[in-house]
Every structure is written in C-alpha cells, then in structure tokens.
C-alpha positions as MATLAB code, in Angstrom:
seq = 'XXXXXXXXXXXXXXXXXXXXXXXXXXXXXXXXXXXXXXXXXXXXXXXXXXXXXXXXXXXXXXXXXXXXXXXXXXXXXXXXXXXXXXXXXXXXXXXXXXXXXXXXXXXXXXXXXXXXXXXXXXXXXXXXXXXXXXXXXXXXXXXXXXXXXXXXXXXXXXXXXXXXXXXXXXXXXXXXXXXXXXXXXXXXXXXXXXXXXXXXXXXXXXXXXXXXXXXXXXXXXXXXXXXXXXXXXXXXXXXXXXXXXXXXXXXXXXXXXXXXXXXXXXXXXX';
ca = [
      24.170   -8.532   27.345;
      20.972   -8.742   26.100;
      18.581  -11.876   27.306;
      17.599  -13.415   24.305;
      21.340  -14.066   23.262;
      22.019  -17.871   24.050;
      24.856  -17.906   27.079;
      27.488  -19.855   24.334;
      27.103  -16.922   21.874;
      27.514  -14.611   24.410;
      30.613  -16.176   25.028;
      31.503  -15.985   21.312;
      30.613  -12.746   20.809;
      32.355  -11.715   24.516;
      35.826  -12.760   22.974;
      35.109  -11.080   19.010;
      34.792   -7.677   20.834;
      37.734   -8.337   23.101;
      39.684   -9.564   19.871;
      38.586   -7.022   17.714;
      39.191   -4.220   20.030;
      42.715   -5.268   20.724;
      43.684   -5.916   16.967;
      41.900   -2.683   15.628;
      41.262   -0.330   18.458;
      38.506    2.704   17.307;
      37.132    1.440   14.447;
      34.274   -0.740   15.394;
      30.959    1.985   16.106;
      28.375   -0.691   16.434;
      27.541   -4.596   16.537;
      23.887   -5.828   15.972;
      22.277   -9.391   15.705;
      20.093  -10.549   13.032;
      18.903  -13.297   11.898;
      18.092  -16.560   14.210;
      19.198  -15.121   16.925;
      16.857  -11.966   16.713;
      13.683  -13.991   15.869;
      14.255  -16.129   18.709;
      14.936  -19.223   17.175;
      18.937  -20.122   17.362;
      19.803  -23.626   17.399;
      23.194  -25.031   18.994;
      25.208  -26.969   16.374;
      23.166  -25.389   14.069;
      22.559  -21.721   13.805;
      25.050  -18.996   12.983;
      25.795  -15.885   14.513;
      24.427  -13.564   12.039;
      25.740   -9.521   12.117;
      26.377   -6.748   11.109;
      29.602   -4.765   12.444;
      29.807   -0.731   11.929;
      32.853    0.560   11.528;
      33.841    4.462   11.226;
      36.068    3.710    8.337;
      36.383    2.055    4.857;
      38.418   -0.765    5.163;
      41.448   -1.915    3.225;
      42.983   -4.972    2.395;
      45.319   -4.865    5.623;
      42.041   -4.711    7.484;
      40.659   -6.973    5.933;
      43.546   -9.723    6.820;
      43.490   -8.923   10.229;
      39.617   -9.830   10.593;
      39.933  -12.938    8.239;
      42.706  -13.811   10.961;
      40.607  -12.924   13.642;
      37.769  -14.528   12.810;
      39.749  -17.948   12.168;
      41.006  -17.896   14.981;
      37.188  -18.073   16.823;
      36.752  -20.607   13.975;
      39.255  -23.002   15.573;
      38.307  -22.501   18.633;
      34.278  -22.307   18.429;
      33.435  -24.732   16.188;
      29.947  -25.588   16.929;
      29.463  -21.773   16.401;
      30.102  -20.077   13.481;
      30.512  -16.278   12.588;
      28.265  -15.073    9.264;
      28.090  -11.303    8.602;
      29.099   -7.939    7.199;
      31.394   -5.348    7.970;
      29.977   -1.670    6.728;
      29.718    2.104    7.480;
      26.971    3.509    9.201;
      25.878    5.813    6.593;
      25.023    2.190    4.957;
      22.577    0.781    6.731;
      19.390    0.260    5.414;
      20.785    0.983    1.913;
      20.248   -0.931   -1.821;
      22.794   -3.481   -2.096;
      23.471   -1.555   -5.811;
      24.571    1.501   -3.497;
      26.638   -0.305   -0.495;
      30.587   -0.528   -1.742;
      33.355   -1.618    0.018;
      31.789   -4.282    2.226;
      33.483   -7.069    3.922;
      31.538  -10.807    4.264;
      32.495  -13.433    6.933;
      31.004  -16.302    6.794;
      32.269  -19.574    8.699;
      35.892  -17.824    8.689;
      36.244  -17.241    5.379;
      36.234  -13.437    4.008;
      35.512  -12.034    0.880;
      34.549   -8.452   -0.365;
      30.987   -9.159   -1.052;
      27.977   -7.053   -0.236;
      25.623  -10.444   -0.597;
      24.129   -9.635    3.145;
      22.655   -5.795    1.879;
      19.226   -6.731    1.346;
      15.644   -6.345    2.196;
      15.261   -9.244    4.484;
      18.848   -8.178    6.453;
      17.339   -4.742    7.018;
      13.853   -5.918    7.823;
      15.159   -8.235   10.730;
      17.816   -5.760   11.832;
      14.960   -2.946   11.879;
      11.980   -4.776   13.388;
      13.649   -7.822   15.472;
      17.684   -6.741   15.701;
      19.996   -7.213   18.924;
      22.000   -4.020   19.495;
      24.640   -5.707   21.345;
      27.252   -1.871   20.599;
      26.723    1.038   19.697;
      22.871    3.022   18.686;
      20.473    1.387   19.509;
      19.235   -0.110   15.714;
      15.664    0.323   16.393;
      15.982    4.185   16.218;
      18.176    4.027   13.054;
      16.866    6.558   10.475;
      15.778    3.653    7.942;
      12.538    1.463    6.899;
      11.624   -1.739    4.614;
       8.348   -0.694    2.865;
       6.637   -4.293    2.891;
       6.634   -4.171   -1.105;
       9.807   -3.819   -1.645;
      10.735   -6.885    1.274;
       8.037   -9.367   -0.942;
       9.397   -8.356   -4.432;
      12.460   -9.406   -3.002;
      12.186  -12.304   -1.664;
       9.782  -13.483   -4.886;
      13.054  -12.590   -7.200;
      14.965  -14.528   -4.805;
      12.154  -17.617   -5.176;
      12.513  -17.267   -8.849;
      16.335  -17.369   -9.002;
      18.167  -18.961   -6.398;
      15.609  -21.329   -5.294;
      14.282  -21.917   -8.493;
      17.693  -23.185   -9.645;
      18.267  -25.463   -6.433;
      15.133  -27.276   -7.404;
      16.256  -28.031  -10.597;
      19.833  -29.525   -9.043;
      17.279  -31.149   -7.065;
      15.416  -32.636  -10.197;
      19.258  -33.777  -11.214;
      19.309  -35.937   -8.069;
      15.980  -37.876   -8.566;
      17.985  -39.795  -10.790;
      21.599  -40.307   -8.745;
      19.440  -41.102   -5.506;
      21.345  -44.241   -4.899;
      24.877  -43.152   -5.244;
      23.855  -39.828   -2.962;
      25.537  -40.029    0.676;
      21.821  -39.766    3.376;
      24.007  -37.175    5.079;
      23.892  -35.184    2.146;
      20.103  -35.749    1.105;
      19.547  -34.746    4.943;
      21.342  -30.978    4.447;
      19.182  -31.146    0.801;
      16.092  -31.603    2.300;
      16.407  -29.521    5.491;
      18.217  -26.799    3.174;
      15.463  -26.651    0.348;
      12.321  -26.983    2.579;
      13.056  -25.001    4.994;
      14.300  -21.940    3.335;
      11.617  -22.330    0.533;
       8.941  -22.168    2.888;
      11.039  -19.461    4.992;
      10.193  -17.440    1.797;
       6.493  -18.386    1.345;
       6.109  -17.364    4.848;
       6.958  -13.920    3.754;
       5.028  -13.459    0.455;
       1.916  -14.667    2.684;
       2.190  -12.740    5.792;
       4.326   -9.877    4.893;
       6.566  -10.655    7.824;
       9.835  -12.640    8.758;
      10.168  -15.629   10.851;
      12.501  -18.604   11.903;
      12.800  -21.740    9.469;
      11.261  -24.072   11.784;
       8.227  -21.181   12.817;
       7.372  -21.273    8.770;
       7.263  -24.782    8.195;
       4.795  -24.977   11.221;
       2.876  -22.486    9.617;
       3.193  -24.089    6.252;
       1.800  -27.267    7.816;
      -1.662  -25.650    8.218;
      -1.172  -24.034    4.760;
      -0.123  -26.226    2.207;
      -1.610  -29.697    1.654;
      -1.666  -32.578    3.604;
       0.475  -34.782    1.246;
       3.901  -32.021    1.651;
       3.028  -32.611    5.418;
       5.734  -35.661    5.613;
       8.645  -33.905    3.991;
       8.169  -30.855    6.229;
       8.282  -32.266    9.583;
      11.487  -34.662    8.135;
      12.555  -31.005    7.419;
      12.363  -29.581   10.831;
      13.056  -32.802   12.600;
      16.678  -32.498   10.259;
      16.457  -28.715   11.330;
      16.006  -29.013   14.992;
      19.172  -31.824   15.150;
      16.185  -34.915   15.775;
      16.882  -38.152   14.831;
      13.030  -38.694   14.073;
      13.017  -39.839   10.518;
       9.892  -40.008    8.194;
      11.135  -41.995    5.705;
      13.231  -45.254    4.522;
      14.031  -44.579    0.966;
      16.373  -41.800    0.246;
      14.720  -41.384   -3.489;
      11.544  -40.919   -2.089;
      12.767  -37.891    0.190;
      14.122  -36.225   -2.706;
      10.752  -36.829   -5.012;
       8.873  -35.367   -2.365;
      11.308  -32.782   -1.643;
      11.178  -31.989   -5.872;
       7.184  -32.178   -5.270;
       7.072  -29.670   -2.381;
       9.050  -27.133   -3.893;
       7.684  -27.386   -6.922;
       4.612  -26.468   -5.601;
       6.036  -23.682   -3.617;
       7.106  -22.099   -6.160;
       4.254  -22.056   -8.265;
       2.133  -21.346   -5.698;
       3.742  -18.621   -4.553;
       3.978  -16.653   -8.540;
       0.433  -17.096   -8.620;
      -0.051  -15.394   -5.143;
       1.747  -12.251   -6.329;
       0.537  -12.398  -10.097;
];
C-alpha cells in the first residue's frame, strides 16, 4: 500500500476491502484517498479517512444496509479512526454535484443518500494529491478543476456555511460562561481552522492541510489573530498548549478572526 498512508489506516482500510469484498463481491471498481491523508497531513485521534469508493453499479437500499452495517461494524471496532466518504459510479467522477444521483455518504458510521462530498475541492484533491489505493490510477482519470470554478466555490461556501457558523458564534459571546471549554475547544479549532483552510485557497489557488493554512495565515493576517490561530492548531494537533484563561475571550477573538476572514476574503475576489 501506498507510503504516505499512516500504518493504523492501512490497517483500517486492509479490513474495509476484506469486508466489503466478502459482503458484496464485484461491485467495488476503485478506492481512492482524499483529503488529510492525500495532503500529507493526517492526525491520529483526529483525522478521518476520507474516500471515495467506485462501484460498477447503482446501489439500492439493500446495498445500502449492508455498507451502513459494514461500516459500523469498523466503527466499533476502530474508534480512534473514523470512515467519511462517498460511494459513486465511475462515469461520476469529476462531475457537478447538480448532475451526480444516487450517491451514498458515510460518515463516522452513519449513512445517508447524500451527494454533499461532489464538489470542487473533493475533485481537486482527488485529481492533484489523491491515493489510488484500487482500481485506475486517479491521476489519469479523464477530468480537471479549472482553478475558477475551485475559488468560486469555496467563496460561496465562505459566504454560506461559514458565514452562518460565525453568527452561532456571535450567539455564544453572550452564553460564554454556561459553555462546556471542551466545546469552545472543537468551536475554535472547527471555525479557525477551516475558515482559514478556505482563505488559503482564494489566495493561492491551491489546497492544503488545516494546520499548513493557519501557518500560512500567520504570516498573512495580522499580528493580533496570531493568538487564536496557534490555540487553533495547538487544539488541532491534540496539544495541551493553551493561549488563553478566559473562555469568553477565545470566542471574541475567535468572532474577531473570522470576521475578518470573511471580509477580507469578499474583497479579495470583488
């Protein structure tokens, strides 16, 4: 298997093939890595196994029970390494989400008929960085991200999904001392990191880990974000290195720093 796979998700992935082979012989046509993983940046106890499985069939809903019973079972038994991707046909890849039907989504276990992975940044990754761990090898697939179309993506995505977790954000400036640290920890690591994740992108016109764009964001944004970014990746990177002692102030910064994000990054693109 190929190098840059972590020996524990080898393991993982070792026993998925073995399973899924033995519960649904001839249907799987290919099995590629994305995500942290392909960018070199997995974290145990943190990271997911992000991945795309081609099959030569459309699935059903017998099909799909079998996998969400598959799956759980490496939940149980892998807990410290969880299973997030998509199962679709090969004449799919590289497609508009609009276009993709019929596509299964596992994530921690759980499956639902969702095509939420078919996307610019999936492809991008999968094209430029993916793991073919079966089948074709993914580089040579007959499919391309035109950079415009990855950045006008991920801006939508800064001015929808992020731009609404900053306001729950704003919500919690205000509940800051009824809000378990545990929680503020997964807000701030959460938020940060996959904010500037996205400003990466929209500057650079390329894809990196979480922790590789807050270290770039560090020599990017100004020196007063600086604190709530390294609390970020020290969260991130499972450190017990903490920057600060009041759990209100975290989230004010956290507000701050996104805030700025996000306005910075419309005007970049305006």
């Amino acid at each position: 298997m190929d190098s840059r796979i972590p020996i524990p998700v080898q393991t993982v992935i070792n026993e998925y093939l073995t399973l899924f082979q033995n519960k649904m012989p001839n249907i799987m046509e290919g099995f590629y890595l994305h995500g942290s993983i392909a960018l070199n940046a997995y974290i145990n106890g943190s990271s997911d196994i992000d991945f795309i499985t081609v099959v030569n069939r459309t699935l059903t809903e017998e099909d799909a029970k079998v996998i969400s019973d598959l799956h759980k079972e490496l939940n149980r038994k892998y807990k410290e390494i969880g299973m997030d991707g998509s199962y679709i046909l090969f004449g799919d890849v590289g497609k508009k989400q609009s276009v993709v039907k019929g596509c299964l989504k596992v994530n921690e276990g759980k499956t639902n008929w969702t095509n939420d992975d078919i996307n610019p940044i999936t492809w991008w990754v999968l094209k430029n960085k993916g793991i073919t761990v079966l089948g074709p090898d993914i580089a040579t697939s007959n499919f391309s991200v035109d950079e415009r179309v990855l950045v006008d993506h991920v801006l939508q995505n800064m001015n929808s999904y992020w731009a609404n977790r900053l306001k729950t954000m704003e919500k919690y400036k205000t509940m800051a001392f009824v809000i378990p640290k545990k929680l503020v920890d997964e807000e701030v690591e959460w938020s940060i990191t996959g904010m500037l994740r996205q400003f990466y992108t929209l500057t650079e016109n390329d894809i990196v880990s979480k922790v590789d764009a807050c270290k770039f964001a560090i020599h990017h944004l100004p020196e007063e974000f600086h604190e709530i970014i390294n609390e970020a990746i020290s969260i991130r990177e499972g450190s017990n290195i903490r920057y600060y002692n009041s759990k209100k102030q975290r989230i004010d910064d956290t507000v701050q720093c996104m805030t700025y994000i996000l306005n910075h990054c419309n005007s970049m693109k305006i």
